[in-house]
py3Dmol code that shows the C-alpha trace and the ligand (Angstrom):
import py3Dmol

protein = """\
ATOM      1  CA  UNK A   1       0.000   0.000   0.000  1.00  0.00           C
ATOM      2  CA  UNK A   2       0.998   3.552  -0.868  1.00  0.00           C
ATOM      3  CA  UNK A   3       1.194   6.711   1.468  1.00  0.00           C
ATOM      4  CA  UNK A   4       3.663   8.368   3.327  1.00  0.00           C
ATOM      5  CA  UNK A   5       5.427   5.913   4.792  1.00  0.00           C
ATOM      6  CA  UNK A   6       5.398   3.622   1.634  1.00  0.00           C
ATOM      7  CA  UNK A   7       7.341   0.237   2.434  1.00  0.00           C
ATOM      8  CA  UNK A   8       9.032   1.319   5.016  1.00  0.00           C
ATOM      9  CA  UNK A   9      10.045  -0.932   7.225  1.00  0.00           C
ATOM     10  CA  UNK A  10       9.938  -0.496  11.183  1.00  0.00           C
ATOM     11  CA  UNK A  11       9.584  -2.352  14.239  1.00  0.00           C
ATOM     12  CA  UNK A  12       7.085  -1.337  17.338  1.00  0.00           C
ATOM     13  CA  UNK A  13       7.552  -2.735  20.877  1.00  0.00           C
ATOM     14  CA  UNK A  14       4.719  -2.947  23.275  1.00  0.00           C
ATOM     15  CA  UNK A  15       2.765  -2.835  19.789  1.00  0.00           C
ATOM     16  CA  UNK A  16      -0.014  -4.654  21.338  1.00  0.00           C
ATOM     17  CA  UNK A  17      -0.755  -2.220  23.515  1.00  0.00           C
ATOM     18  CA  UNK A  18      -3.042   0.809  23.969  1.00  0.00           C
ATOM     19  CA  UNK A  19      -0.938   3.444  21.830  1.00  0.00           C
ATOM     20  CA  UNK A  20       1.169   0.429  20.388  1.00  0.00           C
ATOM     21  CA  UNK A  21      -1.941  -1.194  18.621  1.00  0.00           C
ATOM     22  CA  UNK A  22      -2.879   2.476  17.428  1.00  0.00           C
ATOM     23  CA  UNK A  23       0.785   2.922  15.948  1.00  0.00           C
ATOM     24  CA  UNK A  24       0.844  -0.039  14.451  1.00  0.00           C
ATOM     25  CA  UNK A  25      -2.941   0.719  12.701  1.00  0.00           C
ATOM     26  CA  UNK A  26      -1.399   3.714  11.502  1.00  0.00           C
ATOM     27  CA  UNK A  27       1.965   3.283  10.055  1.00  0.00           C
ATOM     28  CA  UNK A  28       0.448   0.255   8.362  1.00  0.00           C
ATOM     29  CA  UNK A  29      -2.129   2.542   6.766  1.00  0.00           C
ATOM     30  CA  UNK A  30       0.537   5.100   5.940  1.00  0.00           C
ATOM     31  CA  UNK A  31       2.329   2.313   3.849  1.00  0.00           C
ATOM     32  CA  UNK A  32       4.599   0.636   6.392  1.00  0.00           C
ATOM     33  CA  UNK A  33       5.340  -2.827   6.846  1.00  0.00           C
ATOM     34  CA  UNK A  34       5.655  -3.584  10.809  1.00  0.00           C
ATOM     35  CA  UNK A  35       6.956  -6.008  12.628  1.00  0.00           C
ATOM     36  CA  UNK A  36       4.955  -5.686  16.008  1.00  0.00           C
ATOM     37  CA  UNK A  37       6.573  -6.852  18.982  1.00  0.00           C
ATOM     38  CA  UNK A  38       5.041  -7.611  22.193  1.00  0.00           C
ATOM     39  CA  UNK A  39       5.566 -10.219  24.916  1.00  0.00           C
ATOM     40  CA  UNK A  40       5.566 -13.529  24.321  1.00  0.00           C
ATOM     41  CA  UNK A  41       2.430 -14.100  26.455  1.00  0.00           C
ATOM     42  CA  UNK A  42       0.770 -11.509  25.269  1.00  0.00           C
ATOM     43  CA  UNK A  43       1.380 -12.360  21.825  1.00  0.00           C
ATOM     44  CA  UNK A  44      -0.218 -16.025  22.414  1.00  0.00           C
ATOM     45  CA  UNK A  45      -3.202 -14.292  23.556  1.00  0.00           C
ATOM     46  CA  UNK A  46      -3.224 -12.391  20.505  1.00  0.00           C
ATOM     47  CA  UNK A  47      -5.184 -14.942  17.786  1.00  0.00           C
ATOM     48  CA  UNK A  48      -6.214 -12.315  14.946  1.00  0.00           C
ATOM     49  CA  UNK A  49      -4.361 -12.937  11.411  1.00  0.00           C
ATOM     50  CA  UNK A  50      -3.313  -9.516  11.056  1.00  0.00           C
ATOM     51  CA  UNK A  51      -3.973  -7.303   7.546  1.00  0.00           C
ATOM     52  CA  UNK A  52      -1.453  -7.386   5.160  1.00  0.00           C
ATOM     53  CA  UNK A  53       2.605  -5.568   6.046  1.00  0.00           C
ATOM     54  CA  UNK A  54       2.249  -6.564   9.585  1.00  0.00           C
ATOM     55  CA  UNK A  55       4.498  -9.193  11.275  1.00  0.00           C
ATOM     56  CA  UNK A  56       4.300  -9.938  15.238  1.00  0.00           C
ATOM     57  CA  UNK A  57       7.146 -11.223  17.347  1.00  0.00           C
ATOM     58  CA  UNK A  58       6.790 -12.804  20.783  1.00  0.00           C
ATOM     59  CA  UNK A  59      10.021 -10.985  22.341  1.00  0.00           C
ATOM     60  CA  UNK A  60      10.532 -10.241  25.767  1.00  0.00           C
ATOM     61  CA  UNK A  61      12.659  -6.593  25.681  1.00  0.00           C
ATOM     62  CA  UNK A  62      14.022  -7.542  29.510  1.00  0.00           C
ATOM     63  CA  UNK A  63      15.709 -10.412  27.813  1.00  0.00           C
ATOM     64  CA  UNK A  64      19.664  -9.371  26.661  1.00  0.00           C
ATOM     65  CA  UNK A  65      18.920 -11.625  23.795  1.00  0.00           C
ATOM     66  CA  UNK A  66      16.167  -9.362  22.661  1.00  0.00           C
ATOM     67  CA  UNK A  67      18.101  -7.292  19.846  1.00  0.00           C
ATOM     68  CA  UNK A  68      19.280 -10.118  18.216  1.00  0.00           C
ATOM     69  CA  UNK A  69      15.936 -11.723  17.519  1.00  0.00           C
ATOM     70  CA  UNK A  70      14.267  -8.911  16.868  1.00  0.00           C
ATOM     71  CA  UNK A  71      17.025  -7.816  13.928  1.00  0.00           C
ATOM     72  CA  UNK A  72      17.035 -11.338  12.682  1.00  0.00           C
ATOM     73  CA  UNK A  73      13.167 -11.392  11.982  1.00  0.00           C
ATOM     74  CA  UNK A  74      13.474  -7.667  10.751  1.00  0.00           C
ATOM     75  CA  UNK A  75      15.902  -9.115   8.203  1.00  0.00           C
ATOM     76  CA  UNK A  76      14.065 -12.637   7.634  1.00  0.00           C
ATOM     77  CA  UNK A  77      10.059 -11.187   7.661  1.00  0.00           C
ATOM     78  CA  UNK A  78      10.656  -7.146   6.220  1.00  0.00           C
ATOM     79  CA  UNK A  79      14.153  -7.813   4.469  1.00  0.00           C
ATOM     80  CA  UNK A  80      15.751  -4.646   6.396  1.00  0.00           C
ATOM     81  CA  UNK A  81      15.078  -2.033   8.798  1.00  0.00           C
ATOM     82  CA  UNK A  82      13.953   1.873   8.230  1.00  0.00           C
ATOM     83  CA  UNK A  83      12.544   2.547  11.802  1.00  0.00           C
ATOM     84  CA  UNK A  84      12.833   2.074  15.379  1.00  0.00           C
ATOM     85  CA  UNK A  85       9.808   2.627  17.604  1.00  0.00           C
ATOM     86  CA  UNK A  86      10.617   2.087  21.336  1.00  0.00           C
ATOM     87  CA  UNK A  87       7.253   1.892  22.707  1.00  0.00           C
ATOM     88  CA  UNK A  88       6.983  -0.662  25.210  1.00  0.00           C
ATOM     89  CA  UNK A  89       7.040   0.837  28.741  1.00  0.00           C
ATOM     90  CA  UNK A  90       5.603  -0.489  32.032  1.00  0.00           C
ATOM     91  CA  UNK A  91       4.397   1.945  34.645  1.00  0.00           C
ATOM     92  CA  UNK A  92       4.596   1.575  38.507  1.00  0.00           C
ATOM     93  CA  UNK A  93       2.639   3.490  41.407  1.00  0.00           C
ATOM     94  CA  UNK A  94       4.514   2.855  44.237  1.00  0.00           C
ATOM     95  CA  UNK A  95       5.602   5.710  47.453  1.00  0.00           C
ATOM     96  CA  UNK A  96       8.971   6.138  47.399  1.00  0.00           C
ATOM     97  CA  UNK A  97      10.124   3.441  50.508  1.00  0.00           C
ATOM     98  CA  UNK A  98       8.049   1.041  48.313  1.00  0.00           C
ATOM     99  CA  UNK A  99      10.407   1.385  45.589  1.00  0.00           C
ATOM    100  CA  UNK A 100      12.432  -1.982  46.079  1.00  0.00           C
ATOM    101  CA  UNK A 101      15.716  -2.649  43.910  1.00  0.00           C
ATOM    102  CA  UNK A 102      13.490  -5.329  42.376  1.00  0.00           C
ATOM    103  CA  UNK A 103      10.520  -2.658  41.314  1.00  0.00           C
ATOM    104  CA  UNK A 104      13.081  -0.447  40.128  1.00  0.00           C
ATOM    105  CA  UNK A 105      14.866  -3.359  37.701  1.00  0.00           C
ATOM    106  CA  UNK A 106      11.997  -4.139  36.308  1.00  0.00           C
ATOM    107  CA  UNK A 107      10.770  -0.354  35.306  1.00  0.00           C
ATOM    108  CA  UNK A 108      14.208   0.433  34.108  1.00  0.00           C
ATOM    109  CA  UNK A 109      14.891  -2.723  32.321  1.00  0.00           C
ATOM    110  CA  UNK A 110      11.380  -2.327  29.999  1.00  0.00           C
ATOM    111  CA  UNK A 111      11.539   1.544  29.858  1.00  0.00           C
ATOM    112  CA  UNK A 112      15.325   2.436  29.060  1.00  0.00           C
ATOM    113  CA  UNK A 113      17.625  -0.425  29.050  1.00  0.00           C
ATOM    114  CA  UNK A 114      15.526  -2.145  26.131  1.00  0.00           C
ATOM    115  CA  UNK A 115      15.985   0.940  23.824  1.00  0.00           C
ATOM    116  CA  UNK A 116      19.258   1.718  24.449  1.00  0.00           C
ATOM    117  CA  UNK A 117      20.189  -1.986  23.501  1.00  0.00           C
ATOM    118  CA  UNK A 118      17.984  -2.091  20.596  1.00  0.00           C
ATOM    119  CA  UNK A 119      19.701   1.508  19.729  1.00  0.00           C
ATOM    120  CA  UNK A 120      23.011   0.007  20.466  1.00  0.00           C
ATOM    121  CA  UNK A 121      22.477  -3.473  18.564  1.00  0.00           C
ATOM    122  CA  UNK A 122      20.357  -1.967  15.742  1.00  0.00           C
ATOM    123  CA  UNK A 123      22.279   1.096  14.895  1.00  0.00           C
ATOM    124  CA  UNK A 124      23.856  -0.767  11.954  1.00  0.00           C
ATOM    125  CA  UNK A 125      21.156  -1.996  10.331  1.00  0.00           C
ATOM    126  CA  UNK A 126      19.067   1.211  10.822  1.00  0.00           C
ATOM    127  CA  UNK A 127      22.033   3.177   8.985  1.00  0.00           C
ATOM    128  CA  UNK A 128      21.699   0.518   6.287  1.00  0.00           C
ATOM    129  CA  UNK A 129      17.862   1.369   6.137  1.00  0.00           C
ATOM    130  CA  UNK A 130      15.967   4.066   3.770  1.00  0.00           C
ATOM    131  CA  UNK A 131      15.650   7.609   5.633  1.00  0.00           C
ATOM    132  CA  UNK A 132      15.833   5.929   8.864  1.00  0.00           C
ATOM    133  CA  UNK A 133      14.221   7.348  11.904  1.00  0.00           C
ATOM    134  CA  UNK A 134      14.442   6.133  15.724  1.00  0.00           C
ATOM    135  CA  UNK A 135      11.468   7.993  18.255  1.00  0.00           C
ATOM    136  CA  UNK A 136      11.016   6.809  21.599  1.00  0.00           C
ATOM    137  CA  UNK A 137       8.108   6.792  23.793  1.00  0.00           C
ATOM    138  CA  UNK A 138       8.607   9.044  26.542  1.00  0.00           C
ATOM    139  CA  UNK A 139       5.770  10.458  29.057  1.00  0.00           C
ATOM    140  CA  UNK A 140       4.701  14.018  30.618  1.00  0.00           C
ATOM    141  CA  UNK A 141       6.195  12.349  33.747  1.00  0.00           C
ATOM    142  CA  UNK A 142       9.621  13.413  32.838  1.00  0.00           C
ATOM    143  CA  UNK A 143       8.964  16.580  34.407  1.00  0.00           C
ATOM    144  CA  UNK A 144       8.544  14.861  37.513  1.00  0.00           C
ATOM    145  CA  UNK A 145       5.258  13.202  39.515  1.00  0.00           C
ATOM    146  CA  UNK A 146       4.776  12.363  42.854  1.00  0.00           C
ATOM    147  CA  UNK A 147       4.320   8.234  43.253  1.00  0.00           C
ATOM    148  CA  UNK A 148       6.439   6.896  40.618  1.00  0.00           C
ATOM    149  CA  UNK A 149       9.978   7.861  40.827  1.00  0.00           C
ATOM    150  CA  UNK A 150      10.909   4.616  38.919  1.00  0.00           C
ATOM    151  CA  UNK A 151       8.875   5.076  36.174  1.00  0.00           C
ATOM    152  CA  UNK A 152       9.962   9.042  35.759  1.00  0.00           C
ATOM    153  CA  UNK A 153      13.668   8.544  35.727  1.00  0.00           C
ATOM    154  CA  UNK A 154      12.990   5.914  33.206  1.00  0.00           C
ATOM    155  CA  UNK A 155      11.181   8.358  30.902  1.00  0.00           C
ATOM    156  CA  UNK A 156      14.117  11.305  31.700  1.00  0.00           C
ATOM    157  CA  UNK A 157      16.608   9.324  30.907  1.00  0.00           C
ATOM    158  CA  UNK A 158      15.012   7.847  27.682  1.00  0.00           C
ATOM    159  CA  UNK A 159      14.565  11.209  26.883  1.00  0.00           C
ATOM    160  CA  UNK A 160      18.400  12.078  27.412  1.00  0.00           C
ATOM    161  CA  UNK A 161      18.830   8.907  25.760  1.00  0.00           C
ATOM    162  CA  UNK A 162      17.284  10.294  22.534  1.00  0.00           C
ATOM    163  CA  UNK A 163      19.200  13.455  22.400  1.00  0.00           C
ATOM    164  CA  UNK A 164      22.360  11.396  22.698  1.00  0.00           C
ATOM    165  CA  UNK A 165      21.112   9.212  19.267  1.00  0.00           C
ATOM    166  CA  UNK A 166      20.084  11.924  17.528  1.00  0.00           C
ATOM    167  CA  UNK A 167      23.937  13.659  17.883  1.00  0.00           C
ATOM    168  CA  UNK A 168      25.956   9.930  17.706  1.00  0.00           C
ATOM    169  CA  UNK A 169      23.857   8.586  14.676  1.00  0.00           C
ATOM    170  CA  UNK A 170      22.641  11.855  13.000  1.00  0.00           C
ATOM    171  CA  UNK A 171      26.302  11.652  11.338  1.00  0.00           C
ATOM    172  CA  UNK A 172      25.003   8.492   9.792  1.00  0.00           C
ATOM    173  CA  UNK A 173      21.727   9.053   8.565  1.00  0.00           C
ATOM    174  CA  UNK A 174      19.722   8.302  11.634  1.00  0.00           C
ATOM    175  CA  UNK A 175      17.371  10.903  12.873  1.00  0.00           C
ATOM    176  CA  UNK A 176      15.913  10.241  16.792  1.00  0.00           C
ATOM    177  CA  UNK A 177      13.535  11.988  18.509  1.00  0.00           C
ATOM    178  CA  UNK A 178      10.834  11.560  21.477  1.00  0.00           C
ATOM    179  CA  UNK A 179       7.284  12.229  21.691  1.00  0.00           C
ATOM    180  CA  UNK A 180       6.098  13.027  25.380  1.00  0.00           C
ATOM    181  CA  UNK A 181       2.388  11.676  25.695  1.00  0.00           C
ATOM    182  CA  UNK A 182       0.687  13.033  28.783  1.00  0.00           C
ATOM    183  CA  UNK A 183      -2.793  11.045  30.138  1.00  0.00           C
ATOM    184  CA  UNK A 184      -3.707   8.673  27.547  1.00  0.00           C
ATOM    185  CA  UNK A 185      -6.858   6.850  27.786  1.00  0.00           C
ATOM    186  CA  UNK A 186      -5.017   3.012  27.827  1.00  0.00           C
ATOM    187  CA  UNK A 187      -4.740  -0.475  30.139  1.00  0.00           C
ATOM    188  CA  UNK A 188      -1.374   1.587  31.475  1.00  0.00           C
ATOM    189  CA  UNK A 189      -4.133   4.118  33.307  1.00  0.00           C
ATOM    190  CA  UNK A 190      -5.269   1.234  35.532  1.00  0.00           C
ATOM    191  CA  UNK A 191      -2.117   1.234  37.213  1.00  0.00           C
ATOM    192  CA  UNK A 192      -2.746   2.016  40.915  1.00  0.00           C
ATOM    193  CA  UNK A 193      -5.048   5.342  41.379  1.00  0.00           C
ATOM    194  CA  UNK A 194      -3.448   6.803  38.292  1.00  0.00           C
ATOM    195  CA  UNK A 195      -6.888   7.087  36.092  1.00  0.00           C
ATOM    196  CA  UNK A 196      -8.736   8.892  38.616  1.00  0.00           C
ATOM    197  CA  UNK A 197      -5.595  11.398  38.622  1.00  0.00           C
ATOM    198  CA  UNK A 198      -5.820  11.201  34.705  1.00  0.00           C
ATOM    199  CA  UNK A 199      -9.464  12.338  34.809  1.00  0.00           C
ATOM    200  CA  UNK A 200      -9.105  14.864  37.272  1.00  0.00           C
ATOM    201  CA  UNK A 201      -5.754  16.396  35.847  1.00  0.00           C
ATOM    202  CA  UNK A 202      -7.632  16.096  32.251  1.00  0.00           C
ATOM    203  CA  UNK A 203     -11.032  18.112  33.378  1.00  0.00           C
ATOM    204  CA  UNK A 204      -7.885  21.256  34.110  1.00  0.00           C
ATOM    205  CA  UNK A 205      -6.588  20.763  30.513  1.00  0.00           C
ATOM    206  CA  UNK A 206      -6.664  23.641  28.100  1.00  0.00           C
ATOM    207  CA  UNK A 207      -8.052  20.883  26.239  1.00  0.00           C
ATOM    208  CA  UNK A 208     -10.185  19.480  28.607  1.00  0.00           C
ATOM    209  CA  UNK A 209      -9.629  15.442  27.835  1.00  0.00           C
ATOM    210  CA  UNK A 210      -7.879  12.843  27.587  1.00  0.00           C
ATOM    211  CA  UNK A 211      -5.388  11.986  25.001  1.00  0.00           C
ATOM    212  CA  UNK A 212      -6.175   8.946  22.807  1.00  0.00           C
ATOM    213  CA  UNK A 213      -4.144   6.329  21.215  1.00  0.00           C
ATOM    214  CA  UNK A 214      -4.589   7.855  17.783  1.00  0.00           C
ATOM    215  CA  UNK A 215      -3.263  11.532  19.133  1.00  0.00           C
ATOM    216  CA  UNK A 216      -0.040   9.883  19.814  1.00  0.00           C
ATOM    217  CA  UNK A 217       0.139   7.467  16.535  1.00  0.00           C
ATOM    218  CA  UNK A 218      -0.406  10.459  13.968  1.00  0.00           C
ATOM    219  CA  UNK A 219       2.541  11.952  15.273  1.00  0.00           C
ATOM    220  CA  UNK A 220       4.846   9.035  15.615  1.00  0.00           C
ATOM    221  CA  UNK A 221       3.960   8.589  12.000  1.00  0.00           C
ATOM    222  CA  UNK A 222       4.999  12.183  11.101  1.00  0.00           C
ATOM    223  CA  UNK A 223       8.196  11.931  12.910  1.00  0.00           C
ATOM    224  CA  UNK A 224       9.207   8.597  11.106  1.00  0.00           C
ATOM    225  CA  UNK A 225       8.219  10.414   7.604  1.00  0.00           C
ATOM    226  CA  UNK A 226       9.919  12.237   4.734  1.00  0.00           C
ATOM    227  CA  UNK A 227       8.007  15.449   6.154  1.00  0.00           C
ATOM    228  CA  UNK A 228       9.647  15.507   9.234  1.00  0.00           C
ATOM    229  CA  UNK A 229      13.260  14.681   7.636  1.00  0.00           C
ATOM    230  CA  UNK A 230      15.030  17.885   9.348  1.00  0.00           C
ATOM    231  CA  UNK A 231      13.613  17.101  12.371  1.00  0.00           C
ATOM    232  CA  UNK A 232      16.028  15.276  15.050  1.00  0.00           C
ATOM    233  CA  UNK A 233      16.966  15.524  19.197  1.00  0.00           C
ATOM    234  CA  UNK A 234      13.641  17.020  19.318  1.00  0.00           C
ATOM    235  CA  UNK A 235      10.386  16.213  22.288  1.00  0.00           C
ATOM    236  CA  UNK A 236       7.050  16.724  21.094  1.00  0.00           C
ATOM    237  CA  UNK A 237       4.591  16.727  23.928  1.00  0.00           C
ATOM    238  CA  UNK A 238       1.355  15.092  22.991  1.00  0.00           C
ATOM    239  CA  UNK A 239      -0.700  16.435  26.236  1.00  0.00           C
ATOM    240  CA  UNK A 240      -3.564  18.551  25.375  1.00  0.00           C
ATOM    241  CA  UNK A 241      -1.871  21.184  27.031  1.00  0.00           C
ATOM    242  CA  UNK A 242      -0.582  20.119  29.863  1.00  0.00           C
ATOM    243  CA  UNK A 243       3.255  21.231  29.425  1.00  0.00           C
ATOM    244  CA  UNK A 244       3.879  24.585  27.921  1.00  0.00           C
ATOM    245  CA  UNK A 245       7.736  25.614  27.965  1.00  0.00           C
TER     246      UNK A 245
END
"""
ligand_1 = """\
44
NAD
P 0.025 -0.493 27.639
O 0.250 -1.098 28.970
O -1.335 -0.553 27.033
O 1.078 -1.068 26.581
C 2.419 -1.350 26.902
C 2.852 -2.540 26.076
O 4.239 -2.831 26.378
C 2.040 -3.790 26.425
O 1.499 -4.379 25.251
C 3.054 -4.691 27.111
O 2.801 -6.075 26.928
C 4.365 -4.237 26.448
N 5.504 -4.655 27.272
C 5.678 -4.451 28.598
N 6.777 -5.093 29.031
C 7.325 -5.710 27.941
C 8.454 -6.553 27.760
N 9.251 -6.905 28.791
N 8.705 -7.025 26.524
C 7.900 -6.702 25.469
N 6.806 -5.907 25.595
C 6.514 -5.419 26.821
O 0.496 1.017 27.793
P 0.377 2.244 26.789
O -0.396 3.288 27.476
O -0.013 1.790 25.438
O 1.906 2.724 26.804
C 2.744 2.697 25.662
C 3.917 3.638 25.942
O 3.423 4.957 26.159
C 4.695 3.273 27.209
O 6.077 3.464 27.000
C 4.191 4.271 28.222
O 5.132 4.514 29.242
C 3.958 5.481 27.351
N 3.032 6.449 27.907
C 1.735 6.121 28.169
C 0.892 7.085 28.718
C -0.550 6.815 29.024
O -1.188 7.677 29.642
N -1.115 5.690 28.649
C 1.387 8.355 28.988
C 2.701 8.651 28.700
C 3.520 7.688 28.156
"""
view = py3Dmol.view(width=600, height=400)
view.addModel(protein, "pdb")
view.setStyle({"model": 0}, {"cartoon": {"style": "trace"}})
view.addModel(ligand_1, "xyz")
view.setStyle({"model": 1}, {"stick": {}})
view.zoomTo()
view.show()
């Protein structure tokens, strides 16, 4: 299929999730083929035969052997690599004391670790790719929330992360940037009390709502495209409103 993102090639993590399965519906009718990756439990769970360009992959991203699977079946199922979307993320409400090494492992292993070794271990392929684009999924939360200190430092440093890409692999083709949803209406909202904070902090909004899914996929699409191709290091906050510097 045509559009802007004709045959490009990219992979999604988490892409069976709330904004993942929304990314993945959209790059796939911009013209991508996608190789979706998601759990492996979750992907058993997942039955559908999928529309035509899309590809899913049972990989767990806290597993160090996680980059080379997921290159090998971007080489085997889409012949190559254009685009990285680091989307997977876990969230965890917790008070500060409750923050165990254990907690904190597992929030930091899924939110930065993962895309810094798919960065790391994909870099070469990427630069071999067409136009090739990483963006990361970061959050409103890097500007810091009370209750989930894990989760935040995750998101800053993915964000640091990004800028670092964008200046190490801009030489070589690779443009990186971040988008910075704020309160999405996904599963990741019934995490602790956070959807009754969602609704609350969303009723304040310049906007007055919730995000959806689809607010954060058309931009993730525009970042990965031709359009955007001058565009790198940069955070685009997808938040109705909510951050304004
Ligand atoms: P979600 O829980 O619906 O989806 C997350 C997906 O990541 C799930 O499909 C899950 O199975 C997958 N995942 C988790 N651990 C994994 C692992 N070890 N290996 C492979 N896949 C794994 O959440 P969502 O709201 O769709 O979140 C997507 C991204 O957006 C996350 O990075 C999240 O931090 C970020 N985000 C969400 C919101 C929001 O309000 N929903 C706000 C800001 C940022």
């Amino acid at each position: 299929m045509s559009g802007p993102l004709d045959r490009r090639r990219v992979v999604v993590t988490g892409a069976l999730g709330g904004i993942g399965t929304a990314v993945t519906a959209r790059l796939l009718a911009d013209g991508a083929q996608v190789l979706a990756v998601d759990r492996p439990d979750v992907v058993r769970q997942h039955r559908e035969p999928g529309p035509p360009g899309l590809h899913v992959a049972g990989v767990d991203l806290r597993d160090p052997r996680a980059p080379t699977e997921i290159a090998g079946q971007a080489l085997e199922r889409l012949g190559g690599l254009d685009a990285l979307v680091n989307n997977a993320g876990i969230e965890l409400r917790a008070s500060l004391p409750d923050h165990d090494d254990e907690r904190w492992d597992a929030v930091l292993d899924v939110n930065l670790r993962a895309p810094f070794r798919l960065a790391r271990d994909l870099a070469d392929l990427l630069a071999a790719g067409r136009s090739p684009a990483v963006v990361n999924v970061c959050s409103i939360a890097v500007t810091g929330f009370a209750g989930q200190v894990a989760y935040d430092a995750s998101k800053g440093g993915l964000l640091t992360l990004t800028r670092s890409l964008a200046v190490e692999l801009g030489p070589r083709g690779v443009r990186a940037n971040a988008v910075c949803p704020g309160f999405i209406d996904t599963p990741m909202l019934d995490e602790g009390e956070l959807r009754s904070i969602a609704e609350r902090v969303a009723r304040t909004l310049p906007l007055r709502r919730l995000g959806r899914p689809d607010d954060v996929a058309g931009a993730i699409s525009w970042l990965l495209g031709e359009d955007s191709g001058y565009v790198t290091g940069q955070s685009l906050f997808i938040d109705g409103g909510m951050n304004r510097q």
